[in-house]
Biopython code that builds the backbone (N, CA, C, O; Angstrom):
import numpy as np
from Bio.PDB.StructureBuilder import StructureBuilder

atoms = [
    (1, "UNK", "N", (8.895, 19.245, -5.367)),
    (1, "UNK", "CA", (9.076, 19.925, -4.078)),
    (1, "UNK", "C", (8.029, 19.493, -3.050)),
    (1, "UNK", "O", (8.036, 20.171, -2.022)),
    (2, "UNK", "N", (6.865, 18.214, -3.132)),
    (2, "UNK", "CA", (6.581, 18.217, -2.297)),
    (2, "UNK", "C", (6.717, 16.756, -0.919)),
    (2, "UNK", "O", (7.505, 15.815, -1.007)),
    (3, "UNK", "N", (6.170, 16.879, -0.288)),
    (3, "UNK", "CA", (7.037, 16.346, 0.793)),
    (3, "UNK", "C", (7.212, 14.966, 0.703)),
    (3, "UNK", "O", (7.035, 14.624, -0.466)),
    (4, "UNK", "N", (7.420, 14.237, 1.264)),
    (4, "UNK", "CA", (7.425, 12.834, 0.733)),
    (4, "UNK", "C", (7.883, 12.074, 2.216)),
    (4, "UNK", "O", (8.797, 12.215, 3.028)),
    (5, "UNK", "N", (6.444, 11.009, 2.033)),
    (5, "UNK", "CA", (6.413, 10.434, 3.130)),
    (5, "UNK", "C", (7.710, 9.137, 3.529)),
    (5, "UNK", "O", (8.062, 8.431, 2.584)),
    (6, "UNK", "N", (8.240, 8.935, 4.667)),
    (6, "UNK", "CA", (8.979, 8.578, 5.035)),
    (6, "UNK", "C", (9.448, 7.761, 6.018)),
    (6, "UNK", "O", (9.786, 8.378, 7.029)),
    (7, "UNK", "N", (9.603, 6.383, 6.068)),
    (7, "UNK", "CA", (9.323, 5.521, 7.219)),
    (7, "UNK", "C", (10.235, 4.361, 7.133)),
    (7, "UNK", "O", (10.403, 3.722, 6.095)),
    (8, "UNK", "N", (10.986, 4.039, 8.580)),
    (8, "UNK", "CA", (12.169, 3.412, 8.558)),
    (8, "UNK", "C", (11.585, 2.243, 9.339)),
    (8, "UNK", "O", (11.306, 2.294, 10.537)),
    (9, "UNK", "N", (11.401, 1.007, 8.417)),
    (9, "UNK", "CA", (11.602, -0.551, 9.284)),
    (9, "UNK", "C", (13.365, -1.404, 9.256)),
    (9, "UNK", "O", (14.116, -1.951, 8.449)),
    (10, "UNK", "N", (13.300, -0.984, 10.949)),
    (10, "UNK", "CA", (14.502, -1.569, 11.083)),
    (10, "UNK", "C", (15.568, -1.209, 10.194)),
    (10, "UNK", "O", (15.379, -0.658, 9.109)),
    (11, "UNK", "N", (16.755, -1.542, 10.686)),
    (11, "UNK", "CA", (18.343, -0.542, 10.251)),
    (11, "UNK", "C", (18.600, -1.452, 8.647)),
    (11, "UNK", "O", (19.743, -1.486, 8.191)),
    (12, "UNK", "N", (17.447, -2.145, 7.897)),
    (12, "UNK", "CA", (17.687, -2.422, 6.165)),
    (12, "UNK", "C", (16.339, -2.210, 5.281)),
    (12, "UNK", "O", (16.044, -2.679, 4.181)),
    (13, "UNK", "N", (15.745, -1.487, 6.001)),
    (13, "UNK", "CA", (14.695, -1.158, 5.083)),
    (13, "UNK", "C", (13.964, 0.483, 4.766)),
    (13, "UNK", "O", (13.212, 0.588, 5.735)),
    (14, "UNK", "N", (13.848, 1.415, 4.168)),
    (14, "UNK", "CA", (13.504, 2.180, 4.236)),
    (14, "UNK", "C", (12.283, 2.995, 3.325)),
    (14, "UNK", "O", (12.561, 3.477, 2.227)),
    (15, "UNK", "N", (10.876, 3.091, 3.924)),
    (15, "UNK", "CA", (9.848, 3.499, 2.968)),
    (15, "UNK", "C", (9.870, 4.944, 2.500)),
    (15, "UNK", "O", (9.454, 5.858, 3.213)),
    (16, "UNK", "N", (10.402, 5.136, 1.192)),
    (16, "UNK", "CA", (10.710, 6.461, 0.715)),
    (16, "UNK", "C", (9.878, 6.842, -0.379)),
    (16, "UNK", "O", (10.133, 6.678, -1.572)),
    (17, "UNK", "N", (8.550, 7.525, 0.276)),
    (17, "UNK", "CA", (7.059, 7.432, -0.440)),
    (17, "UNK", "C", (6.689, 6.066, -0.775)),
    (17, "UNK", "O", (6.433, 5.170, 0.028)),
    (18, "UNK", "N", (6.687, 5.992, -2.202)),
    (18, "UNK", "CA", (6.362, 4.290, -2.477)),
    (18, "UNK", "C", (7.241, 3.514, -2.772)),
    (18, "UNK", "O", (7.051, 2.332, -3.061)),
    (19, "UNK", "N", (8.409, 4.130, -2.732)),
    (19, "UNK", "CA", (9.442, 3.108, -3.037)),
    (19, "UNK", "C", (9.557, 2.206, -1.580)),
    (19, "UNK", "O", (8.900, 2.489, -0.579)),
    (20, "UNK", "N", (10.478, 1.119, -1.660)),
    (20, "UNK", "CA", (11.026, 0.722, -0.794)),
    (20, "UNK", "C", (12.454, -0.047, -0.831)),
    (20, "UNK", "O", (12.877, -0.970, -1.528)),
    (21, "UNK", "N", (13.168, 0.939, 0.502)),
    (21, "UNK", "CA", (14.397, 0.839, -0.660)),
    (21, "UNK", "C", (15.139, 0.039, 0.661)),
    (21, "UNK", "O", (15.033, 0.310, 1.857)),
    (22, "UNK", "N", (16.005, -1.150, -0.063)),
    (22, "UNK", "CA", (16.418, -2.321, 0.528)),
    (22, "UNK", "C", (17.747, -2.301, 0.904)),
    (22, "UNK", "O", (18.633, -2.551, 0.087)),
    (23, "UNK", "N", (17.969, -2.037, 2.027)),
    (23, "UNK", "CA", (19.563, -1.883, 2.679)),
    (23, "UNK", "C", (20.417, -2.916, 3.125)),
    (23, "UNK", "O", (21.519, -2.799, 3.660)),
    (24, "UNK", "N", (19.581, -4.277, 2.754)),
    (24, "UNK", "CA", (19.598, -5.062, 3.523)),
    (24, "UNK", "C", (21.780, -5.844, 2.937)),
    (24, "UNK", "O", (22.334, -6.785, 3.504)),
    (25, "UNK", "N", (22.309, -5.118, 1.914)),
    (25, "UNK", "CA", (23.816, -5.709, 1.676)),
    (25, "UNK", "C", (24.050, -4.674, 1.800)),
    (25, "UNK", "O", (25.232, -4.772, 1.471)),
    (26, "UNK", "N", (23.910, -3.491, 2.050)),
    (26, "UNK", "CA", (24.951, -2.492, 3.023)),
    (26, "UNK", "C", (25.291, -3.000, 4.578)),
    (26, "UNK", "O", (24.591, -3.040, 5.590)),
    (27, "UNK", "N", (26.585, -3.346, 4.335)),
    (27, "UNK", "CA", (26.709, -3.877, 5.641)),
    (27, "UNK", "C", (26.939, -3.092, 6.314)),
    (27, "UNK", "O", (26.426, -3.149, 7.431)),
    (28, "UNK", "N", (27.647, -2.188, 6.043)),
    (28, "UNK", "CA", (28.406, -1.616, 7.461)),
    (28, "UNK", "C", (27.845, -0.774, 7.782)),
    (28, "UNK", "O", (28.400, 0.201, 8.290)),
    (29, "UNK", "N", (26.102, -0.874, 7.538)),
    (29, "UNK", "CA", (25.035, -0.250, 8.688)),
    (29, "UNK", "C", (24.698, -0.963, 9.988)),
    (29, "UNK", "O", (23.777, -1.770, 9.865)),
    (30, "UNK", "N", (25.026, -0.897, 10.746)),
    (30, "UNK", "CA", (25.107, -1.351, 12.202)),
    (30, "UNK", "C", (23.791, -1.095, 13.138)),
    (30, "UNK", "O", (23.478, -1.967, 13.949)),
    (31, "UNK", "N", (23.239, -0.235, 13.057)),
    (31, "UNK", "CA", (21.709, 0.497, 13.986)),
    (31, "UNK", "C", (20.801, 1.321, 12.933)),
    (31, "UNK", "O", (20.934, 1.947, 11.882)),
    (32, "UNK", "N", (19.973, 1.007, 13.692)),
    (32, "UNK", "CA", (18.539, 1.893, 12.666)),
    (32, "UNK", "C", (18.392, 2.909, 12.948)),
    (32, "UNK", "O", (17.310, 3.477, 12.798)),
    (33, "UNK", "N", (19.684, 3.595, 13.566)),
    (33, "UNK", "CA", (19.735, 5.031, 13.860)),
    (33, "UNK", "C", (20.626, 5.930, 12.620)),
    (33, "UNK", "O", (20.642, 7.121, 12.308)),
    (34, "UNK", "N", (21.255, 4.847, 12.168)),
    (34, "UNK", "CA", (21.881, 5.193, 10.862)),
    (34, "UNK", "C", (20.692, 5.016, 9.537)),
    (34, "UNK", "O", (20.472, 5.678, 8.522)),
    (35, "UNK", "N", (20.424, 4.472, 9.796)),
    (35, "UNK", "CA", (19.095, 3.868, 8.777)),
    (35, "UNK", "C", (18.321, 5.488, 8.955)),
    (35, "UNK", "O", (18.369, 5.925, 7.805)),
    (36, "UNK", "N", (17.681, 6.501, 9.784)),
    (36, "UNK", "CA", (17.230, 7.187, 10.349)),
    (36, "UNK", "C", (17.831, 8.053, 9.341)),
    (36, "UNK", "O", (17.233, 8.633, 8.435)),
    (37, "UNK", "N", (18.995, 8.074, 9.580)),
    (37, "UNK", "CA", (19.674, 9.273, 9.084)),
    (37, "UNK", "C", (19.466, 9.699, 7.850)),
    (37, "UNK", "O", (19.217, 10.843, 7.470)),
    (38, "UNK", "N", (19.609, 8.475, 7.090)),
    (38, "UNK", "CA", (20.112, 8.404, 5.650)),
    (38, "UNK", "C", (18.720, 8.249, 4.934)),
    (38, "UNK", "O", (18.653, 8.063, 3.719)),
    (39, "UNK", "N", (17.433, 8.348, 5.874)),
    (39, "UNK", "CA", (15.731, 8.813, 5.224)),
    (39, "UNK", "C", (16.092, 9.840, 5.495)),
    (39, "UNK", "O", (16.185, 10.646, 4.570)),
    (40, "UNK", "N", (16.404, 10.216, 6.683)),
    (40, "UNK", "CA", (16.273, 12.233, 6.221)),
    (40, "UNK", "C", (16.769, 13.000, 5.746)),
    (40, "UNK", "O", (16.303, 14.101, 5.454)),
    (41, "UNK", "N", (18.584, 12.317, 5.420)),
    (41, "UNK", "CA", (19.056, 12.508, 4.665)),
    (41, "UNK", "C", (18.685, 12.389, 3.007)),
    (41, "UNK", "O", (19.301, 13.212, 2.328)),
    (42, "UNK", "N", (18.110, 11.823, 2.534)),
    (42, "UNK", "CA", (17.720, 11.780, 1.065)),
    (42, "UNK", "C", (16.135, 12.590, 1.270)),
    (42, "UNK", "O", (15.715, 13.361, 0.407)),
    (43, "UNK", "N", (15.637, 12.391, 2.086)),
    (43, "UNK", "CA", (14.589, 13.776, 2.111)),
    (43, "UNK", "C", (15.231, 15.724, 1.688)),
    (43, "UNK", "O", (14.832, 16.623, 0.948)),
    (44, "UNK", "N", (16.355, 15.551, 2.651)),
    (44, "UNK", "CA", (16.927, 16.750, 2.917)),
    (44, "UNK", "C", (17.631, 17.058, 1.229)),
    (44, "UNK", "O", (17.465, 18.010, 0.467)),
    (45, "UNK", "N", (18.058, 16.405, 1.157)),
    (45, "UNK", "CA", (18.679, 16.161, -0.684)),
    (45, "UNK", "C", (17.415, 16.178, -1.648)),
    (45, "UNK", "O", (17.829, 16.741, -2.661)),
    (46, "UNK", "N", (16.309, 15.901, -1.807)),
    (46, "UNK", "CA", (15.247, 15.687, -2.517)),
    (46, "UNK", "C", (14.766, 17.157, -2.417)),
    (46, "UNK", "O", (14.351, 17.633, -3.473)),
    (47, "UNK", "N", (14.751, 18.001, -1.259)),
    (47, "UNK", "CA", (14.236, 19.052, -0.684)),
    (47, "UNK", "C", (15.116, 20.266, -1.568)),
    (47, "UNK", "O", (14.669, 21.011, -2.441)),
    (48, "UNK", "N", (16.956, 20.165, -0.855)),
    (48, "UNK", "CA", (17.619, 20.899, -1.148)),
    (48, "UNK", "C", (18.363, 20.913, -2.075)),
    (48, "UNK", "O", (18.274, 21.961, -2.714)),
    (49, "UNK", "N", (19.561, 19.734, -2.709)),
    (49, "UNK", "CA", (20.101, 19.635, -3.597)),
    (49, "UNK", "C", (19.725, 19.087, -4.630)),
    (49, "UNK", "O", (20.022, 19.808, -5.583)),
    (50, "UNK", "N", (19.047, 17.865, -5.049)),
    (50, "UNK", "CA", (18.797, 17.335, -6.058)),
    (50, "UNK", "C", (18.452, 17.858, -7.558)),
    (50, "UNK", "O", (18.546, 17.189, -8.587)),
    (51, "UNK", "N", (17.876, 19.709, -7.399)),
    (51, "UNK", "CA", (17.368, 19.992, -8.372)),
    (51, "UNK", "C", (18.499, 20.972, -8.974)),
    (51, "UNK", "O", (18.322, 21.706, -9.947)),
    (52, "UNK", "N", (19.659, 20.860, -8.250)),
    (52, "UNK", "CA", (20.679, 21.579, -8.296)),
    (52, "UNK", "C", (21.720, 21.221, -9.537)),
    (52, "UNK", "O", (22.443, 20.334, -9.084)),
    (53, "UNK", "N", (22.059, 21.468, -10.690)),
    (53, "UNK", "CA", (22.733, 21.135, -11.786)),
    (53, "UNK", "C", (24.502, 20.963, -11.243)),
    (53, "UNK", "O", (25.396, 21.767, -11.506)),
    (54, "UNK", "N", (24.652, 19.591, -10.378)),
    (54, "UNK", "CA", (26.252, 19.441, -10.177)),
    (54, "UNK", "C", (26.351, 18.034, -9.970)),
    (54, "UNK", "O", (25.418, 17.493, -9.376)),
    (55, "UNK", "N", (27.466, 17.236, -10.414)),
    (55, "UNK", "CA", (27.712, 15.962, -9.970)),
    (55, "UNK", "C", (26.543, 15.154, -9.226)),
    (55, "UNK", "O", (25.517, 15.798, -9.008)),
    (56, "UNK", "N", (26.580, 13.958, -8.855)),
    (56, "UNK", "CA", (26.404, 13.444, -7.518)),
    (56, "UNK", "C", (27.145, 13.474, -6.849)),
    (56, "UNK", "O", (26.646, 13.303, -5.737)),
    (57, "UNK", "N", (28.317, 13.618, -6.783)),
    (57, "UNK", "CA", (29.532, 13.322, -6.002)),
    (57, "UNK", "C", (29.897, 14.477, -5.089)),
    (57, "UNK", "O", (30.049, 14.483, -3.868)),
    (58, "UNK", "N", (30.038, 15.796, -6.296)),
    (58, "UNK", "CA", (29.571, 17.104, -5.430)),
    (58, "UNK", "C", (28.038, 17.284, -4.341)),
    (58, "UNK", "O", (28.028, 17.689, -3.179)),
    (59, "UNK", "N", (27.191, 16.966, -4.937)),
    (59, "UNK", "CA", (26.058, 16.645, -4.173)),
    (59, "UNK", "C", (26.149, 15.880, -2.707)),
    (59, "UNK", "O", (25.533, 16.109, -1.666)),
    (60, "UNK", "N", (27.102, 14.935, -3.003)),
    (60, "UNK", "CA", (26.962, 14.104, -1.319)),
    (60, "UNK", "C", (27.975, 14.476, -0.852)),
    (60, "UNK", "O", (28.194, 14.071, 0.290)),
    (61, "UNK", "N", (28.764, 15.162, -1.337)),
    (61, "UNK", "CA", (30.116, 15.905, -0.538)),
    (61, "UNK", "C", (29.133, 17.468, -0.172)),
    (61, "UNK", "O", (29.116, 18.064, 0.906)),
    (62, "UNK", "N", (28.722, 17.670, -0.867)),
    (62, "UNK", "CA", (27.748, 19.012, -0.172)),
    (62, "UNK", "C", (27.306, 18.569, 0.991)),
    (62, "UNK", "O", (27.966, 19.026, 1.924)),
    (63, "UNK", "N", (26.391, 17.810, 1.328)),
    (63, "UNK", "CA", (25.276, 17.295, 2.561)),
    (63, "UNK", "C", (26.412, 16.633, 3.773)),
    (63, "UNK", "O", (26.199, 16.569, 4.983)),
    (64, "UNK", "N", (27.247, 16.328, 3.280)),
    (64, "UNK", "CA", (28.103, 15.685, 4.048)),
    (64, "UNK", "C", (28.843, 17.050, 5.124)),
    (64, "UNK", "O", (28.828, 17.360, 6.315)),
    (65, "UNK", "N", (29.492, 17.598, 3.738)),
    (65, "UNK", "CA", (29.716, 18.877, 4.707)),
    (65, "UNK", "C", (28.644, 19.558, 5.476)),
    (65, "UNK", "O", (28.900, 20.168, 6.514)),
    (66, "UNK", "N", (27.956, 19.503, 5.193)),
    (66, "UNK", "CA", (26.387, 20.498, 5.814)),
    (66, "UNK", "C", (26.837, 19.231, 7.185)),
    (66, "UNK", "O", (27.824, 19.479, 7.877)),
    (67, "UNK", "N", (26.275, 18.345, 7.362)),
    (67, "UNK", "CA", (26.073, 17.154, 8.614)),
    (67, "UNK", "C", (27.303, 17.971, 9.234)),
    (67, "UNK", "O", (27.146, 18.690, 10.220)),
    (68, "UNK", "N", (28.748, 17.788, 8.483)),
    (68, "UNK", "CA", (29.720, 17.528, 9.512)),
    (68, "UNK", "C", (29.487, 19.069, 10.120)),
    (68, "UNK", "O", (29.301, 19.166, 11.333)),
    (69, "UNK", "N", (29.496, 20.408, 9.200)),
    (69, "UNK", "CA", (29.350, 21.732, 9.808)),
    (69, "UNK", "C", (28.214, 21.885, 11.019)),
    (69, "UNK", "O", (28.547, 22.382, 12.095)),
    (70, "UNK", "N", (27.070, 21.501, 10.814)),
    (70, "UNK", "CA", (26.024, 21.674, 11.716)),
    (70, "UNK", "C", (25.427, 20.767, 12.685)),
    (70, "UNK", "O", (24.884, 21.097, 13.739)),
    (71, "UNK", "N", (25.582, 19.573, 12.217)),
    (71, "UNK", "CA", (25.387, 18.031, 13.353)),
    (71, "UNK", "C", (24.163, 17.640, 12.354)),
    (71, "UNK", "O", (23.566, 18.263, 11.476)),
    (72, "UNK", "N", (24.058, 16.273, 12.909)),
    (72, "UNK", "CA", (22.839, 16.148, 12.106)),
    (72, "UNK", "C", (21.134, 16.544, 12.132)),
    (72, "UNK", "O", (20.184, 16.240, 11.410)),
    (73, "UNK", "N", (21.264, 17.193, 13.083)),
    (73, "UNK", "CA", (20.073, 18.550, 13.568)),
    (73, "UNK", "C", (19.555, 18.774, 12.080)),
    (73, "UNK", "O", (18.517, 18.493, 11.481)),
    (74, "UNK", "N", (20.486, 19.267, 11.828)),
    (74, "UNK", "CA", (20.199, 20.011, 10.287)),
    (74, "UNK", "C", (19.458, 18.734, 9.220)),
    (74, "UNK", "O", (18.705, 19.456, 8.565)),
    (75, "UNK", "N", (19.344, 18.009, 8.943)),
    (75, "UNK", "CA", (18.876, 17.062, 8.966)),
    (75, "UNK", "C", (17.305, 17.341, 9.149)),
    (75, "UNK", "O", (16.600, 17.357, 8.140)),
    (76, "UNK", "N", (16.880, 17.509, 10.106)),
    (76, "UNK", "CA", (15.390, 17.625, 10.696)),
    (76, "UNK", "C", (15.503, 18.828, 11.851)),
    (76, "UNK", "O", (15.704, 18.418, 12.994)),
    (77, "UNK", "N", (15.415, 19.992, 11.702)),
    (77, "UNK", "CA", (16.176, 21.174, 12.607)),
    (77, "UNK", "C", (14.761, 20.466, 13.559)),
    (77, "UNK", "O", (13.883, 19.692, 13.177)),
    (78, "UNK", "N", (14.975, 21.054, 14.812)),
    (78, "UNK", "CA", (14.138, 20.738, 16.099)),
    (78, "UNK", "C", (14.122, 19.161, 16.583)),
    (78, "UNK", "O", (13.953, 18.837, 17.758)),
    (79, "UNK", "N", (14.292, 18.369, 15.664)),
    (79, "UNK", "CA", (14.100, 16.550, 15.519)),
    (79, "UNK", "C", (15.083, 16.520, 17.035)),
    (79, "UNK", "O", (16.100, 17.214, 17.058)),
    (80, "UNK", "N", (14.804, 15.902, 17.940)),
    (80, "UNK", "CA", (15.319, 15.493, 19.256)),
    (80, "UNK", "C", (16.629, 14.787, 19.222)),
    (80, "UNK", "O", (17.511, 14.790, 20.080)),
    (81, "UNK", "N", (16.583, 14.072, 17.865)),
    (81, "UNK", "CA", (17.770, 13.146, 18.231)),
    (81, "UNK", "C", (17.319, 11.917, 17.634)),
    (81, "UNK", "O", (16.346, 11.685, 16.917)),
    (82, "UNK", "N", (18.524, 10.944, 18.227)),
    (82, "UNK", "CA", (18.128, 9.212, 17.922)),
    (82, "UNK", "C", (18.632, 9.589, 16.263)),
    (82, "UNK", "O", (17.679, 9.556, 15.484)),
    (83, "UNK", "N", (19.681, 9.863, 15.760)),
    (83, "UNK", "CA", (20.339, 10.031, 14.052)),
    (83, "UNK", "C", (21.731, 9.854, 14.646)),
    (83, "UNK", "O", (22.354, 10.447, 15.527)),
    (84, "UNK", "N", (22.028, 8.688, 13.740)),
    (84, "UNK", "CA", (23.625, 8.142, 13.841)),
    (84, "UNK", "C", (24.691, 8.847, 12.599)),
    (84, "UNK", "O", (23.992, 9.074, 11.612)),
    (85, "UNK", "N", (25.666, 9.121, 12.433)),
    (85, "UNK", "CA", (26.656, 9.364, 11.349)),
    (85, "UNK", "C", (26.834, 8.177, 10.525)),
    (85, "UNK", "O", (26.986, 7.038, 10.966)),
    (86, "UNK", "N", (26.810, 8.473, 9.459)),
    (86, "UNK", "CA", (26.895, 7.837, 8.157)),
    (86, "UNK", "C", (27.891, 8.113, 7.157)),
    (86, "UNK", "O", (28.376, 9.211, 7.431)),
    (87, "UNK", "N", (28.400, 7.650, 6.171)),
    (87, "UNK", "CA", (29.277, 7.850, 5.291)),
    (87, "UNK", "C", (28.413, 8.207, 4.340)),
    (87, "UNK", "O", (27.223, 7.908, 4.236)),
    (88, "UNK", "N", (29.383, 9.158, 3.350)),
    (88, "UNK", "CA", (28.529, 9.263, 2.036)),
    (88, "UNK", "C", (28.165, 8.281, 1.029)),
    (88, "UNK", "O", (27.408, 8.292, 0.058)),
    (89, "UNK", "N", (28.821, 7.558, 1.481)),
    (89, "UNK", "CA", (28.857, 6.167, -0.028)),
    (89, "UNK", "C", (27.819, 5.675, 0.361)),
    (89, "UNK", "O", (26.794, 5.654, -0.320)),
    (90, "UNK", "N", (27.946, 5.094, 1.782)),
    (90, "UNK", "CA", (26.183, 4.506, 2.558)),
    (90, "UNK", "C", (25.030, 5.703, 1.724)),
    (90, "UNK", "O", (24.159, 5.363, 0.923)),
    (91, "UNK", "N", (25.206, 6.570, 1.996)),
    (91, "UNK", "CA", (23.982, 6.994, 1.198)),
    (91, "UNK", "C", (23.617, 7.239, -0.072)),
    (91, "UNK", "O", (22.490, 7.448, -0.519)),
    (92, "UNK", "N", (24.739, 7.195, -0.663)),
    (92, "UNK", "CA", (25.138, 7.000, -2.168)),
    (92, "UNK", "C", (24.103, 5.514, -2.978)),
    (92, "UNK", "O", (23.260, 5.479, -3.874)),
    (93, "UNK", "N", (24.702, 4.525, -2.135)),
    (93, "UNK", "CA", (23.835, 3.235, -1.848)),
    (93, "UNK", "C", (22.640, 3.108, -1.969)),
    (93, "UNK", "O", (21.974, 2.460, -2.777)),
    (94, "UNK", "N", (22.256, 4.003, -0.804)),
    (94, "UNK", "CA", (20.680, 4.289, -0.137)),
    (94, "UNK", "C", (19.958, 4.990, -1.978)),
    (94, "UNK", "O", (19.127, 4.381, -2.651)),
    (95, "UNK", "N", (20.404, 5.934, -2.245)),
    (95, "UNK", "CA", (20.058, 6.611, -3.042)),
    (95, "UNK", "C", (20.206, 5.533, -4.902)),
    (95, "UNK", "O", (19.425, 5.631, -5.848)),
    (96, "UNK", "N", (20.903, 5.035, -4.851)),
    (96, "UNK", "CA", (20.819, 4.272, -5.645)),
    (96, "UNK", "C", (19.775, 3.563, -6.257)),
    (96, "UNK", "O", (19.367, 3.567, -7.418)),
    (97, "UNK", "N", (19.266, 2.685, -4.810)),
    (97, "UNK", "CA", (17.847, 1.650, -5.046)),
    (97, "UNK", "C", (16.549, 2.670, -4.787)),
    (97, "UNK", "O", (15.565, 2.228, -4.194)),
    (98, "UNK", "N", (16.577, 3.700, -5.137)),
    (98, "UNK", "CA", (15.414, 4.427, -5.578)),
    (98, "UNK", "C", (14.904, 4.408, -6.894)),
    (98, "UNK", "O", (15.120, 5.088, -7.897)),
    (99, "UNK", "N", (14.367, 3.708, -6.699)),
    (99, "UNK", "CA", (13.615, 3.237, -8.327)),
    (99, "UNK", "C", (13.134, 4.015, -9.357)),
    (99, "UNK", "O", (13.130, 3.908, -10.583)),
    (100, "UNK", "N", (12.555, 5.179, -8.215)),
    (100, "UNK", "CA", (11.680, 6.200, -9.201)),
    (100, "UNK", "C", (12.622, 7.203, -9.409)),
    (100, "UNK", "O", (12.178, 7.912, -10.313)),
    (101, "UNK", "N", (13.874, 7.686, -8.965)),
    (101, "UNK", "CA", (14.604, 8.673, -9.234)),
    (101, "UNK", "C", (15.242, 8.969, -10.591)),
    (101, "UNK", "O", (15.811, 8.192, -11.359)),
    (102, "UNK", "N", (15.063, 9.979, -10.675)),
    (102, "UNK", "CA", (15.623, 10.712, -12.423)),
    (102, "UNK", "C", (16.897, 11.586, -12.697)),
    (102, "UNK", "O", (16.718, 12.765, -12.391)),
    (103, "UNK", "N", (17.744, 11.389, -13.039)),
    (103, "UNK", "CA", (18.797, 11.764, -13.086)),
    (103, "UNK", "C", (18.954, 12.933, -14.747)),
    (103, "UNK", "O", (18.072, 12.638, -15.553)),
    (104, "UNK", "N", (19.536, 13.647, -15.052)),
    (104, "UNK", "CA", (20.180, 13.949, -16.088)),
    (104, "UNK", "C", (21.019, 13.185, -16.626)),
    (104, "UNK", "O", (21.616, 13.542, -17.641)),
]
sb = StructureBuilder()
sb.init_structure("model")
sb.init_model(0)
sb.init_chain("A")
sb.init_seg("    ")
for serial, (resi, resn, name, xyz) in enumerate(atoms, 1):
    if name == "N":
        sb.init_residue(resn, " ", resi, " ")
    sb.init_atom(name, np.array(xyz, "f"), 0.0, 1.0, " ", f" {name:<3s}", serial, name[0])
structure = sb.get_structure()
């Protein structure tokens, strides 16, 4: 549960604590505003769902619905903006090349 630092170079790279996780054959990321998303998105999942006993699949259909119900505000509540829409599979992806992640 605790926070984990987070830093986006350019729309194929993303520093997720010490990992660094390589976007660079997801193509159909287009702007590093999507790139944006899908760090705070796996923050927001690391935070809220991850410790949650259901699928992955349920899991990114959860967050997905959360985005589409609330905007992506929810995401980073107060955050100004500059977060593009994403698909779940893109972050499915994203979440993949996390090296250090532990699954059941």
């Amino acid at each position: 549960k605790r926070n984990v630092n987070v830093k986006v170079r350019g729309k194929e790279q993303i520093q997720f604590g010490k990992d660094e996780i390589d976007l660079s054959y997801i193509e159909q990321l287009v702007d590093e505003s999507q790139t944006r998303a899908i760090a705070q998105a796996l923050v927001y999942l690391k935070k809220h769902l991850l410790d949650e006993d259901r699928p992955l699949k349920n899991t990114l259909d959860k967050i997905t619905e959360t985005v589409n119900s609330n905007g992506l505000d929810e995401l980073i509540p107060g955050y100004p903006g500059d977060l593009a829409e994403f698909r779940w599979y893109e972050l499915a992806a994203a979440l993949n090349r996390v090296r250090t992640l532990k699954t059941n």
